[in-house]
PDB file of N, CA, C and O in Angstrom:
ATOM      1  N   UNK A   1      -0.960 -17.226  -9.735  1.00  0.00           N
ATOM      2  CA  UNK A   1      -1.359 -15.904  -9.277  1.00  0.00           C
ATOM      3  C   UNK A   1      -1.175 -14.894 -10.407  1.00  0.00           C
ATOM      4  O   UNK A   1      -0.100 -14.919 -11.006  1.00  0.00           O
ATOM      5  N   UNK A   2      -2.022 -14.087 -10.731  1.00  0.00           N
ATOM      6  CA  UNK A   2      -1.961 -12.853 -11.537  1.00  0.00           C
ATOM      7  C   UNK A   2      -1.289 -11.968 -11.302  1.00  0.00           C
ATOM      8  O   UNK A   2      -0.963 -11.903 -10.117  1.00  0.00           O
ATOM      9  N   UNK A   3      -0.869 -11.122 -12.011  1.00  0.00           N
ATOM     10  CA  UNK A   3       0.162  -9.757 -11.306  1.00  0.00           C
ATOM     11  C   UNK A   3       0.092  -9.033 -10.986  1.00  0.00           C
ATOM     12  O   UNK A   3       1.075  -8.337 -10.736  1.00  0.00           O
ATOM     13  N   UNK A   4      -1.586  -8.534 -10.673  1.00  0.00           N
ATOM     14  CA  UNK A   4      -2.788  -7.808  -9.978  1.00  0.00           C
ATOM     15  C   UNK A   4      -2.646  -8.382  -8.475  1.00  0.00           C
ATOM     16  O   UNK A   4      -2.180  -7.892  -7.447  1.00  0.00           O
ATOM     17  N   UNK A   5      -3.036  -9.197  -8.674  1.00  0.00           N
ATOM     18  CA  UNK A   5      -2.684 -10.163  -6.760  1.00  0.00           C
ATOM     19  C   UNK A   5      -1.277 -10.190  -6.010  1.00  0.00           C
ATOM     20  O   UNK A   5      -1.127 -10.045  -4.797  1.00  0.00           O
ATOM     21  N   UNK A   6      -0.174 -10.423  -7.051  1.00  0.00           N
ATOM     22  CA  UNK A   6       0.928 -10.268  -6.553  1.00  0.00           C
ATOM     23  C   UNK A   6       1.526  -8.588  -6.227  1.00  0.00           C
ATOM     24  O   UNK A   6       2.356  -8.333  -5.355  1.00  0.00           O
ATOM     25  N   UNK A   7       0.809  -7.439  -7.261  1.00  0.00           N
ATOM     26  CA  UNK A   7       1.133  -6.014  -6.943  1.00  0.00           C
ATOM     27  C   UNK A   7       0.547  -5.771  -5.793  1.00  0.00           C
ATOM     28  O   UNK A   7       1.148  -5.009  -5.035  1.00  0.00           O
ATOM     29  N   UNK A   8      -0.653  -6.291  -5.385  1.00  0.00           N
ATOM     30  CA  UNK A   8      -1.644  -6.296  -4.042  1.00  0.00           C
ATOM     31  C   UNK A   8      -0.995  -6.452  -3.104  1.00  0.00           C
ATOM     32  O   UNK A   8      -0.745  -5.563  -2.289  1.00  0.00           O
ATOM     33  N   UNK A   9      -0.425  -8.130  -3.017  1.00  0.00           N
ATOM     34  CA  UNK A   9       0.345  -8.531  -1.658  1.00  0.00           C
ATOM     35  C   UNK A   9       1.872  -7.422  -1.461  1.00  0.00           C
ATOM     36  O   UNK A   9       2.273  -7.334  -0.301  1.00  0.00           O
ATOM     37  N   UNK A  10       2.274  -7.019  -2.008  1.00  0.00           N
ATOM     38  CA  UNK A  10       3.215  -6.406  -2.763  1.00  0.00           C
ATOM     39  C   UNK A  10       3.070  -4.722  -1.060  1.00  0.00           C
ATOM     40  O   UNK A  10       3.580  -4.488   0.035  1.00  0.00           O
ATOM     41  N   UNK A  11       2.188  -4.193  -1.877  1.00  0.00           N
ATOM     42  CA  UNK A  11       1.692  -2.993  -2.088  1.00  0.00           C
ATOM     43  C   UNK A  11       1.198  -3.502  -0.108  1.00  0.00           C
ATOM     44  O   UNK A  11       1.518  -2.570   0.629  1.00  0.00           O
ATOM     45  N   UNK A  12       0.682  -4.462   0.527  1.00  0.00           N
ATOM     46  CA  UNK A  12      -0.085  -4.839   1.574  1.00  0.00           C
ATOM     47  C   UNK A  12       1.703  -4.439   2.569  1.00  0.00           C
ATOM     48  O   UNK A  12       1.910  -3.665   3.503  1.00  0.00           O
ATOM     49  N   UNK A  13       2.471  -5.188   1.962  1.00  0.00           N
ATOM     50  CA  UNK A  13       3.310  -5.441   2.821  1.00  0.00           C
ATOM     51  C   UNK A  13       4.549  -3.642   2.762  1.00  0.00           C
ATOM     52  O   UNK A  13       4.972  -3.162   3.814  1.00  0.00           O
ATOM     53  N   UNK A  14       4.761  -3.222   1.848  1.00  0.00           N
ATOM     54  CA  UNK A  14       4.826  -1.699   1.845  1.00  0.00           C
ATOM     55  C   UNK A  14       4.024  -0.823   3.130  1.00  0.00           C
ATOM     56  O   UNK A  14       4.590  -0.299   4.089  1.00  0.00           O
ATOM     57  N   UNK A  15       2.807  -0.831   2.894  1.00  0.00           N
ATOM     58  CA  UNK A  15       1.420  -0.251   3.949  1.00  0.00           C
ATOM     59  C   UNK A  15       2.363  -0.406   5.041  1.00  0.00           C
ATOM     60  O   UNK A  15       3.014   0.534   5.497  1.00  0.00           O
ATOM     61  N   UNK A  16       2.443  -1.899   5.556  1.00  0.00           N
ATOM     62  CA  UNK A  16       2.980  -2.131   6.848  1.00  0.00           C
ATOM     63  C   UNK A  16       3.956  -1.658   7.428  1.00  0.00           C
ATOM     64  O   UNK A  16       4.083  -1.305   8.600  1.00  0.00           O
ATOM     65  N   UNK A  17       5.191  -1.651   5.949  1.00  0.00           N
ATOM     66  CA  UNK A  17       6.719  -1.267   6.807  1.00  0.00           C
ATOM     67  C   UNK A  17       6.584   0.198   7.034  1.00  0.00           C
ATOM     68  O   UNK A  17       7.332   0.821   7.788  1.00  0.00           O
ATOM     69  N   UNK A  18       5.242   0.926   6.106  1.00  0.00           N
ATOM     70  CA  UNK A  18       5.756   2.335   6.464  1.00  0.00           C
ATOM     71  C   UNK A  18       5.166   3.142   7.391  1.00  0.00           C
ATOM     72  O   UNK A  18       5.048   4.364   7.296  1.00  0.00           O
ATOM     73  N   UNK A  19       4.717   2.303   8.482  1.00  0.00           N
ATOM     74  CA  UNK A  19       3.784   2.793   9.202  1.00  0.00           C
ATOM     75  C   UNK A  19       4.933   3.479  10.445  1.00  0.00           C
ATOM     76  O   UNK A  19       6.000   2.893  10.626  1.00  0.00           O
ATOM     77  N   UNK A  20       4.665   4.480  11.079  1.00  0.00           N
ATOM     78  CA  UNK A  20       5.700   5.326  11.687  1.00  0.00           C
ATOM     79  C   UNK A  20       6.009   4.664  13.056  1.00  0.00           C
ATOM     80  O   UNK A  20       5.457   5.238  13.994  1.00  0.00           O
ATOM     81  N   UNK A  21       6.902   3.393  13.447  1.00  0.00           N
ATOM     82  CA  UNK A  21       6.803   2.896  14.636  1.00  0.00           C
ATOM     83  C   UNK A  21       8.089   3.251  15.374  1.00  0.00           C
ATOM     84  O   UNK A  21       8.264   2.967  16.559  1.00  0.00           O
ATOM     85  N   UNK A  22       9.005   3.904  14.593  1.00  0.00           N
ATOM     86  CA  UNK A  22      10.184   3.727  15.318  1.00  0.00           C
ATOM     87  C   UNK A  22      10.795   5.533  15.372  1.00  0.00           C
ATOM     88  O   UNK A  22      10.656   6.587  14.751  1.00  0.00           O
ATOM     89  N   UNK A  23      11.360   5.094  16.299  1.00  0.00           N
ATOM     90  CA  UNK A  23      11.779   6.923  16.611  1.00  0.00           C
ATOM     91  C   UNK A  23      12.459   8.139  15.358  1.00  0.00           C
ATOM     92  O   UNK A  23      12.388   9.368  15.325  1.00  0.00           O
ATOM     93  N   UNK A  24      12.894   7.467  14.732  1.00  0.00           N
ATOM     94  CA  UNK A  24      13.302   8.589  13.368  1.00  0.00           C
ATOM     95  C   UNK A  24      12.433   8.482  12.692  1.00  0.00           C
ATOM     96  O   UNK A  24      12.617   9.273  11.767  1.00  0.00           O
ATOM     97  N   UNK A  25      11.565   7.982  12.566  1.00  0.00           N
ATOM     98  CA  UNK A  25      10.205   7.691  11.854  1.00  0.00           C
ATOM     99  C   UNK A  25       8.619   9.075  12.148  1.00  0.00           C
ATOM    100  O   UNK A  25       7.808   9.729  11.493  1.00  0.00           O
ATOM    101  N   UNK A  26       8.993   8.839  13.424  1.00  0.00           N
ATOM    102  CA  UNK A  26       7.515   9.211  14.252  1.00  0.00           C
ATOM    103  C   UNK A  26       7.773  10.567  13.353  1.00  0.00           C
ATOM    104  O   UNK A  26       6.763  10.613  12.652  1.00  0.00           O
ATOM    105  N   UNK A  27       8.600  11.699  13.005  1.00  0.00           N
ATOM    106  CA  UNK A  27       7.881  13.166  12.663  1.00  0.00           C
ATOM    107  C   UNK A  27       7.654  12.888  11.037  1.00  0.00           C
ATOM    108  O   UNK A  27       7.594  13.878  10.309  1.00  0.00           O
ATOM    109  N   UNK A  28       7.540  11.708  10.518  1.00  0.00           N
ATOM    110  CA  UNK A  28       7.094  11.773   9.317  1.00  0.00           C
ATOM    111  C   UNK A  28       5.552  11.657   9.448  1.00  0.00           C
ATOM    112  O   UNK A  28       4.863  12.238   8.610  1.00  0.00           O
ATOM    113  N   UNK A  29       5.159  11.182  10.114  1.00  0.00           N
ATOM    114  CA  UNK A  29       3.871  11.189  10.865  1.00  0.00           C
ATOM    115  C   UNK A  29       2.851   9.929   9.589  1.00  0.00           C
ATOM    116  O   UNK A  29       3.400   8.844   9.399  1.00  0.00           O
ATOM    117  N   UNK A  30       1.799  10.129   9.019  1.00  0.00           N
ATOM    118  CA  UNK A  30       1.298   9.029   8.339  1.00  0.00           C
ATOM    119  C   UNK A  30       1.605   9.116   6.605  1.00  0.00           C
ATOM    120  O   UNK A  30       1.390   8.228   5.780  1.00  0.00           O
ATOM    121  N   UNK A  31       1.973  10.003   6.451  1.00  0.00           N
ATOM    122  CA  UNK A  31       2.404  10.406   4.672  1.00  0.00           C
ATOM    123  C   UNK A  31       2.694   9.397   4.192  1.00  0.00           C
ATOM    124  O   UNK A  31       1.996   9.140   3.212  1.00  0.00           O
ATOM    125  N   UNK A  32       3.998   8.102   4.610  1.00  0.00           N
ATOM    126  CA  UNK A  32       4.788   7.371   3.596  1.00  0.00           C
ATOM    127  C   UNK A  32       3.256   6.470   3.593  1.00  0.00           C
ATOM    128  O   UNK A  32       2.720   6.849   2.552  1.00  0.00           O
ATOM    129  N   UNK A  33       2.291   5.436   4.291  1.00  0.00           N
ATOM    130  CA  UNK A  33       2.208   4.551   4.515  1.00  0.00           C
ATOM    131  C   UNK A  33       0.346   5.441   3.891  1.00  0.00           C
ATOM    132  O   UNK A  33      -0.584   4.777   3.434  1.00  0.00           O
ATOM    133  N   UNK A  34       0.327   6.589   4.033  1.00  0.00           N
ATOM    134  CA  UNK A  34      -1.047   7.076   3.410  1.00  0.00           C
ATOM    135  C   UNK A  34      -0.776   6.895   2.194  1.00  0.00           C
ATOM    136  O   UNK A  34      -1.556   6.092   1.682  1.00  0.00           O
ATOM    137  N   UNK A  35       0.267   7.436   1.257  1.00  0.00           N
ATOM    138  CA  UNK A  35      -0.153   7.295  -0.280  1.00  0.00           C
ATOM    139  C   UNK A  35       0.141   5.579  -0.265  1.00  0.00           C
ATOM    140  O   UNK A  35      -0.657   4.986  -0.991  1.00  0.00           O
ATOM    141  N   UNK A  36       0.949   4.857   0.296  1.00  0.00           N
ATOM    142  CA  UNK A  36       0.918   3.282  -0.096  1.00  0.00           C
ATOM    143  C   UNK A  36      -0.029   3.061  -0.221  1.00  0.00           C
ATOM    144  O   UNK A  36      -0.416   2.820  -1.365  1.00  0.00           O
ATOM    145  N   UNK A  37      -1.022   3.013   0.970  1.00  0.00           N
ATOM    146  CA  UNK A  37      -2.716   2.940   1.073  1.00  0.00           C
ATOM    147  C   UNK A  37      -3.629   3.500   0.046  1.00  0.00           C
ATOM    148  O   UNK A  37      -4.547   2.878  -0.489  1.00  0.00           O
ATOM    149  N   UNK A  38      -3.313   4.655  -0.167  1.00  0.00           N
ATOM    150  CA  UNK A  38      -4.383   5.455  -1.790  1.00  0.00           C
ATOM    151  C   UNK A  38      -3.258   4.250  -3.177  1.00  0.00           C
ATOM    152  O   UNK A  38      -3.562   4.222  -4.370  1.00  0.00           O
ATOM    153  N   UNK A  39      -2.350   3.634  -2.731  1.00  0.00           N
ATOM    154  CA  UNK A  39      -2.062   3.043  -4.255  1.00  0.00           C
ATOM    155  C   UNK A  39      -3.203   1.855  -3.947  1.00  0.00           C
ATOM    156  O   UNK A  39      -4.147   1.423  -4.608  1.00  0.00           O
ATOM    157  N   UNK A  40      -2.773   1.600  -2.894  1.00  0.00           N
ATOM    158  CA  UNK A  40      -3.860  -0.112  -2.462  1.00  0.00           C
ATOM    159  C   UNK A  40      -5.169  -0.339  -3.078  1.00  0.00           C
ATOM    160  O   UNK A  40      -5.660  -1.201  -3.808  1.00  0.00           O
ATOM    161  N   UNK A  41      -5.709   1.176  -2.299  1.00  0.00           N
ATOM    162  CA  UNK A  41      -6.894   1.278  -2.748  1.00  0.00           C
ATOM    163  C   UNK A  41      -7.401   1.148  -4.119  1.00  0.00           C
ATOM    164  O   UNK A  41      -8.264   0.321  -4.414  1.00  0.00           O
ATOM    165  N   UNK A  42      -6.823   2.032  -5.030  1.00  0.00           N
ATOM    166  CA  UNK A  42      -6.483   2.381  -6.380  1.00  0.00           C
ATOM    167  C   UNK A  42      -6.648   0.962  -6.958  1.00  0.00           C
ATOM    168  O   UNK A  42      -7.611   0.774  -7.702  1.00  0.00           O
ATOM    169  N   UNK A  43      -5.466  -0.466  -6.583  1.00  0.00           N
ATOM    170  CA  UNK A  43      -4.937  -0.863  -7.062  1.00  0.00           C
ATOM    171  C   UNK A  43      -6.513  -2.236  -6.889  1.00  0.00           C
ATOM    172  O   UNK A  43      -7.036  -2.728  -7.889  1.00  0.00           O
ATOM    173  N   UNK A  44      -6.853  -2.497  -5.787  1.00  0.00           N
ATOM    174  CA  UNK A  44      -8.100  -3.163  -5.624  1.00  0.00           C
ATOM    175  C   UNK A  44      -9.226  -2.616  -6.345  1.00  0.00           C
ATOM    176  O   UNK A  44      -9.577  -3.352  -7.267  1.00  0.00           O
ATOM    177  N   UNK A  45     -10.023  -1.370  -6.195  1.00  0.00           N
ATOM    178  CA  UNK A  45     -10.558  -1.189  -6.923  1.00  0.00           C
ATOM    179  C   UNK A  45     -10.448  -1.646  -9.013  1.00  0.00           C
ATOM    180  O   UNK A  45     -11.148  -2.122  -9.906  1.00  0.00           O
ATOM    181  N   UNK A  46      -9.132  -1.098  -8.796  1.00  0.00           N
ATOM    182  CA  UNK A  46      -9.157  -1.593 -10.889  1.00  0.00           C
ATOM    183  C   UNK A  46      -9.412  -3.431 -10.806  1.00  0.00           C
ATOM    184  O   UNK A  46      -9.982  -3.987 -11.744  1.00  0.00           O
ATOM    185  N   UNK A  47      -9.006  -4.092  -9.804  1.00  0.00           N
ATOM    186  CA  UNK A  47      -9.000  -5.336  -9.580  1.00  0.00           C
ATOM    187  C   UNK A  47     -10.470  -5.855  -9.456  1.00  0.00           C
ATOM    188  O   UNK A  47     -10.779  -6.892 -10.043  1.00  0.00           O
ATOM    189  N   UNK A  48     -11.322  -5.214  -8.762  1.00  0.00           N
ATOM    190  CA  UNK A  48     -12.807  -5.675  -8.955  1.00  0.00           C
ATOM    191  C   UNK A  48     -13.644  -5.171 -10.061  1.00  0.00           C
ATOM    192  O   UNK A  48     -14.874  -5.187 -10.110  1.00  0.00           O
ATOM    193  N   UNK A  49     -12.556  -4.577 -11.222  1.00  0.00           N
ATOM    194  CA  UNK A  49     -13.387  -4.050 -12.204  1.00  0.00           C
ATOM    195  C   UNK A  49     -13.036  -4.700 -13.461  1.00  0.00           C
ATOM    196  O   UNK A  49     -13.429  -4.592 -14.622  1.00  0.00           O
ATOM    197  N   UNK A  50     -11.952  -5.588 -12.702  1.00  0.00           N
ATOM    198  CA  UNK A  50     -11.504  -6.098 -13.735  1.00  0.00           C
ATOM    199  C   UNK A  50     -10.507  -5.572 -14.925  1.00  0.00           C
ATOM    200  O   UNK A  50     -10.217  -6.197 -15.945  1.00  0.00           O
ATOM    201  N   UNK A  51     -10.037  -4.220 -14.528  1.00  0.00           N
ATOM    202  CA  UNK A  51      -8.875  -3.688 -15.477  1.00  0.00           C
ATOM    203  C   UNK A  51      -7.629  -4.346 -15.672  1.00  0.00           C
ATOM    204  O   UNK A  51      -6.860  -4.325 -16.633  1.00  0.00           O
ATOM    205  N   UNK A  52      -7.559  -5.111 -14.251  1.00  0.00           N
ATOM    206  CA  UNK A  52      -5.775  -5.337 -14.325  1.00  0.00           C
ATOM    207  C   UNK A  52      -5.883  -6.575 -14.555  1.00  0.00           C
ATOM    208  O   UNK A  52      -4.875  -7.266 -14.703  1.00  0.00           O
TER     209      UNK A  52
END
């Protein structure tokens, strides 16, 4: 595996934990788990372009 694929799975499983499910969580509302997602994105895109 490359270290593009492994920052991916990486970065997939982040997304998940920061999604607001639990009660001290909920008034952060989607912030932590939105920028994880703009890295994701970020991070796939350079990946189909072949940067990383």
């Amino acid at each position: 595996m490359s270290l593009g694929a492994i920052l991916v799975i990486i970065l997939i499983l982040i997304v998940i934990g920061a999604l607001p499910s639990w009660p001290y969580s909920r008034g952060w509302g989607y912030y932590p788990s939105g920028i994880g997602g703009l890295i994701l994105v970020v991070l796939i895109v350079l990946l189909l372009m072949g940067r990383l």
